[in-house]
C-alpha positions in Angstrom: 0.0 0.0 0.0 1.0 3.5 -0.7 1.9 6.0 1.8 -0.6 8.1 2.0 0.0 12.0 2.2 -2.0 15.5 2.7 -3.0 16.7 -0.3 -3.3 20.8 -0.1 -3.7 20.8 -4.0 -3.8 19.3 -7.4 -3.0 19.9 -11.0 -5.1 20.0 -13.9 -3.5 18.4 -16.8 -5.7 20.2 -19.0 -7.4 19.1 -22.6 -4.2 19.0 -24.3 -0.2 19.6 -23.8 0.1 21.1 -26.9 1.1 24.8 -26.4 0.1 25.6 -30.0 -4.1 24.8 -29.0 -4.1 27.1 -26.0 -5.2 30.6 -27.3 -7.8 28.5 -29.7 -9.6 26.9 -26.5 -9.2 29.7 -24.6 -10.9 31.6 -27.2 -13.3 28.5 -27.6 -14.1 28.6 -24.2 -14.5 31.9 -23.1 -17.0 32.9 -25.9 -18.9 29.5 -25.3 -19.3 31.0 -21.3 -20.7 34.2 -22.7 -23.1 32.4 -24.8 -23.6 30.4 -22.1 -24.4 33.4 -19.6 -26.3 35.6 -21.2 -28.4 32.6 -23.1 -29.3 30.9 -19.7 -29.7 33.9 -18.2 -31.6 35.5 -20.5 -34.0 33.3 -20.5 -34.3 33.3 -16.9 -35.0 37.0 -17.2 -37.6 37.0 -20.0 -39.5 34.5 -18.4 -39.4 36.0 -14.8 -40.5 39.2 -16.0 -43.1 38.4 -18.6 -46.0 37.4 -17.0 -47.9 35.1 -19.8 -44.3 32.7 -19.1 -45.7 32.3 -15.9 -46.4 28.4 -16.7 -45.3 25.4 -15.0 -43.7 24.3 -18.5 -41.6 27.9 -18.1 -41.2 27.1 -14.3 -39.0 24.3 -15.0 -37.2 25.6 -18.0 -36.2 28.5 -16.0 -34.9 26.3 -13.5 -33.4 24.0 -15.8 -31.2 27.4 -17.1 -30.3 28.3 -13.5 -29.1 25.1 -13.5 -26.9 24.7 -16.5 -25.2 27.6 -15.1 -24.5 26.4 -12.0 -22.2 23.1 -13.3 -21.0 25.1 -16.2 -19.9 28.1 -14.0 -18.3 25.1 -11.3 -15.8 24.1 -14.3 -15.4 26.7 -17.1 -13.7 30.0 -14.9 -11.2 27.7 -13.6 -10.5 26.0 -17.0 -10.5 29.5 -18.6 -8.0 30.6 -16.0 -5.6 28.0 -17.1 -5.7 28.6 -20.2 -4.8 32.1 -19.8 -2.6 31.9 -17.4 -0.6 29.0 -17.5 -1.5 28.1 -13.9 -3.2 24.8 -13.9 -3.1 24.4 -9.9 -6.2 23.9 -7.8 -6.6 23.4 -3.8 -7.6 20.6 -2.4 -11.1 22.6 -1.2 -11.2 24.2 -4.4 -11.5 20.9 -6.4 -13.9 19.5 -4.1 -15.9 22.6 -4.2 -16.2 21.8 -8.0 -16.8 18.5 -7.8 -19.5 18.9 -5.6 -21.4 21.6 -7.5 -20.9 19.8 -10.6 -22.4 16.7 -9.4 -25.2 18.2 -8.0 -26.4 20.6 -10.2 -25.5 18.0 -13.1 -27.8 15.7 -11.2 -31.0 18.0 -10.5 -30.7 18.5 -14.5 -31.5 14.5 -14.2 -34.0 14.9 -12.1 -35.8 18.2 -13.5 -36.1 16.7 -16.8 -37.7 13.7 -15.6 -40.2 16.6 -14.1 -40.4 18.7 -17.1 -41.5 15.0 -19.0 -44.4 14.7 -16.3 -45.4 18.3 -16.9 -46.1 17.2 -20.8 -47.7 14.3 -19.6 -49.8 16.0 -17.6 -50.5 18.3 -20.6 -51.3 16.4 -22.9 -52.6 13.4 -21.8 -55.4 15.1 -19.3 -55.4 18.8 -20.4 -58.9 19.8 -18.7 -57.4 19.0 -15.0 -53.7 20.3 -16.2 -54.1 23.8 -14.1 -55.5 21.6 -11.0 -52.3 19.1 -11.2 -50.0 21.2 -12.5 -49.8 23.8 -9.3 -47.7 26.6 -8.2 -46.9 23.9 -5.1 -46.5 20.5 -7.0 -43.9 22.6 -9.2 -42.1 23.9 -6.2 -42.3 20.6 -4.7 -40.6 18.9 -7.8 -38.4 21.2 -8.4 -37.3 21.5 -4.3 -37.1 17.6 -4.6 -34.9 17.9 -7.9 -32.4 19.7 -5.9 -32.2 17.5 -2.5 -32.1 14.4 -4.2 -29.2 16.3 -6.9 -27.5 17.7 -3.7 -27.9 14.3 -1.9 -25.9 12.5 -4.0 -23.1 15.3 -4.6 -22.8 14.5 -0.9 -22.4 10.8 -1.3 -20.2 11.3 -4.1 -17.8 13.5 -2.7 -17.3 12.0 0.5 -16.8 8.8 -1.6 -13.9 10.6 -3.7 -12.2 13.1 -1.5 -10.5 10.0 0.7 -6.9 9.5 1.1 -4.5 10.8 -2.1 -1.2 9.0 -2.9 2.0 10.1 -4.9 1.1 12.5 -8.2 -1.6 15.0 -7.1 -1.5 15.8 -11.3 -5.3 15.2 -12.7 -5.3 13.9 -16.1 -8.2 16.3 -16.8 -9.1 19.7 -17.3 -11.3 19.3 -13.8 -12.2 17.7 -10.8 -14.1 14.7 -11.8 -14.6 11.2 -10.2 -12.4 8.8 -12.3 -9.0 10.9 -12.6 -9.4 11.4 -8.7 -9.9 7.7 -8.3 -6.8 7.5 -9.9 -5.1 9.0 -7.2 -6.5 7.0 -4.2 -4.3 5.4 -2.1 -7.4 2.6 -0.6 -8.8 0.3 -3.1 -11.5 1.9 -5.5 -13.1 -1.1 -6.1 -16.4 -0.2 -3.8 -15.6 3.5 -4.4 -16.3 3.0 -8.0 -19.4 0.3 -7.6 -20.5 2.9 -5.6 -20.1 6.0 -8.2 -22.0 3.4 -10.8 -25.0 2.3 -8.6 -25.6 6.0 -7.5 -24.9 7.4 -11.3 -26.6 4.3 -12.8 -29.8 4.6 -9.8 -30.3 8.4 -10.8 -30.2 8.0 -14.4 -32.4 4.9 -15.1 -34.3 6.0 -12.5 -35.9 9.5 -13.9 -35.3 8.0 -17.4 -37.6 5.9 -16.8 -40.4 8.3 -15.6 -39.8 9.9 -18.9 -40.0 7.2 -21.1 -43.4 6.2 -19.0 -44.4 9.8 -19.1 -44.1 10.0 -23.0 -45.5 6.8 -23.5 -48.5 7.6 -22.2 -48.2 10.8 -24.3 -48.0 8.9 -27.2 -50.7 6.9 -26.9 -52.6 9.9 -26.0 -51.7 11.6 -29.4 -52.2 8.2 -31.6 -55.6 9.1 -30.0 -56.4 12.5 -31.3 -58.6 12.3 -34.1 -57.5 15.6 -35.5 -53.9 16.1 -37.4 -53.7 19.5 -36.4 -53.9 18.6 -32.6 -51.4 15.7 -33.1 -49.3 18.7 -34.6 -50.1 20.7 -31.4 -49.4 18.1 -29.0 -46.2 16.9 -30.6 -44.3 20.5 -31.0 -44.9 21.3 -27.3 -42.9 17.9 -26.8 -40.1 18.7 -29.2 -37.9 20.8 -27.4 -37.7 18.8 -24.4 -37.2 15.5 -26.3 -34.4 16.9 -28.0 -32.6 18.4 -24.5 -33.5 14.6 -23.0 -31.5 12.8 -25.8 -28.6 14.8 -26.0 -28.1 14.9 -21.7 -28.8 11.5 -21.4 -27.1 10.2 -24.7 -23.6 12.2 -23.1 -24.0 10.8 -19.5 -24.7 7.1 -20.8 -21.3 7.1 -23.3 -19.8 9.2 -20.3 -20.4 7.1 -17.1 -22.0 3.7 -18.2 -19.9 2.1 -20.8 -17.4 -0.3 -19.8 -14.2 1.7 -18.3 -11.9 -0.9 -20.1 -13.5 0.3 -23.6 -13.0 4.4 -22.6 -9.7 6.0 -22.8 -9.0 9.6 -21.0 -8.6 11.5 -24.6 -12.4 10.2 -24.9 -13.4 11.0 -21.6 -12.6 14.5 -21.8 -14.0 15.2 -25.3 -17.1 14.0 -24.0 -17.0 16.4 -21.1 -16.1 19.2 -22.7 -19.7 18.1 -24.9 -21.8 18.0 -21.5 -19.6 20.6 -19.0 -19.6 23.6 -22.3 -22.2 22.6 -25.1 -24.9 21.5 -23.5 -25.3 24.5 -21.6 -24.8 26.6 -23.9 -27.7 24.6 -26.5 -30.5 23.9 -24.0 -31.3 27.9 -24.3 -31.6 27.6 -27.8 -33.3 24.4 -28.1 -36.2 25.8 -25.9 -36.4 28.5 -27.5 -37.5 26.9 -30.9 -39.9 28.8 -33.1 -42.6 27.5 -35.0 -40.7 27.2 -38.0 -38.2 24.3 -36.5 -41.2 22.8 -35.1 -43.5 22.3 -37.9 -40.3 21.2 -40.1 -39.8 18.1 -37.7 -43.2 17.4 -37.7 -43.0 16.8 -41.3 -39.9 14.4 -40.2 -42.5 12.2 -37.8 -45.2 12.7 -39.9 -42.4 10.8 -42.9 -41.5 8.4 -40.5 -45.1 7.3 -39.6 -47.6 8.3 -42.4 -49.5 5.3 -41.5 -50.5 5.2 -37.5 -51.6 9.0 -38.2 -53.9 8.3 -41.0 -55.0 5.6 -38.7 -56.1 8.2 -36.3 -57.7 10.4 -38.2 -60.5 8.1 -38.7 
């Protein structure tokens, strides 16, 4: 067994080594945080202040932007700092600061778009009782549930990480996440990292699972619609949330629940940088589709399945 050691700080190896890349990703990076800012919190603005956003549906996106800023404003400062200074060192509180806020606000997203799924549901499937379901306290109480449950588990994940460190203290990442710290244990990770899967792999299947109930139900409830029209309606208040769904939980699947022997750490991070930059900075543009985007994939579906909806309109 190693000798184990206090660890007052680490290093962040970074994306690359290659000095040549730096002022492109920093460049990359810092105008991906502005988009990031003032997209998410734009949105945040328009709908606090306009009063016909007032919605359960806007409730929860709003939320879902405060959120996106919280884990992307946990990683990209820091990695923008490196980049333009040269200094890749974080404390040892500083990392697990990150960590922590990254996990957690990464996992209400998880747990808010499971939410946001029930919300359509609820919509759709029994629209005459949707303002007597859908109330100002069953959204706070989702949403205030999203959080303890995301916080809960940045608890058990950092408690489960931050252990004894051994040797290097250099991450092989551009920030503080679970596998490169593992790395660095000196006790065995076994259990640490059947831990990280059961509680990643509980989450995610977990309020995937509500949503693939949720829009089940939805589609049956559309396949039921005897107008083409409604169908249309029904389906383009789906379409923005379907598409955030796929690419979170597409990127945390490849991410966290594939096989580590068939991941290397070049992989790793380019999928990070995907769900720690770009999905923050998209989620305010897919929800802010316009009619145009929406009717143009319902041509898509209506392609894909010409038959079922002239079934239905009999």
């Amino acid at each position: 067994m190693k000798n184990s050691t206090e660890v007052t700080e680490f290093i962040l190896l970074g994306l690359t080594d290659d000095p040549n890349l730096r002022v492109p990703l920093l460049l990359v990076f810092f105008c991906s945080s502005l988009i990031t800012l003032a997209g998410n919190g734009g949105l945040m603005v328009i709908i606090h202040s306009d009063p016909h956003l007032h919605t359960p549906k806007h409730f929860f996106v709003s939320n879902l932007s405060f959120v996106d800023l919280g884990y992307s404003s946990a990683i990209a400062p820091k990695m923008v700092a490196a980049l333009q200074s040269g200094n890749k060192v974080i404390s040892y509180n500083g990392c697990a600061a990150q960590f922590f806020f990254f996990v957690g606000f990464a996992t209400v997203e998880c747990y808010l778009l499971a939410c946001m799924a029930y919300d359509r549901y609820a919509a759709i499937h029994r629209p005459l009782h949707y303002t007597t379901t859908m109330t100002a306290g069953v959204c706070a109480l989702l949403a205030l549930g999203s959080y303890v449950c995301g916080f809960l588990n940045a608890s058990i994940h950092t408690a489960d990480t931050f252990r004894l460190f051994c040797g290097s203290h250099r991450i092989n990442h551009f920030f503080c996440d679970s596998s490169p710290l593992l790395a660095l244990s000196c006790s065995n990770t076994r259990i640490s990292k059947l831990v990280v899967s059961f509680v990643i792999g509980f989450n995610v299947f977990f309020t995937l699972l509500v949503i693939l109930i949720s829009y089940l139900f939805i589609y049956i409830t559309i396949q039921r619609m005897r107008s083409a029209e409604g169908q249309k309606k029904a389906f383009s208040t789906c379409v923005s949330h379907l598409t955030a769904v796929s690419v979170f939980y597409g990127t945390i699947i490849f991410m966290y629940l594939q096989p580590r022997a068939n991941q290397s750490m070049d992989t790793d991070k380019i999928a990070s940088v995907f769900y720690t930059v770009v999905i923050p900075m998209l989620n305010p543009l897919i929800y802010s589709l316009r009619n145009k985007e929406v009717s143009a994939l319902w041509k898509i579906f209506n392609k894909l399945h010409p038959q079922s909806l002239s079934v239905s309109r009999k």
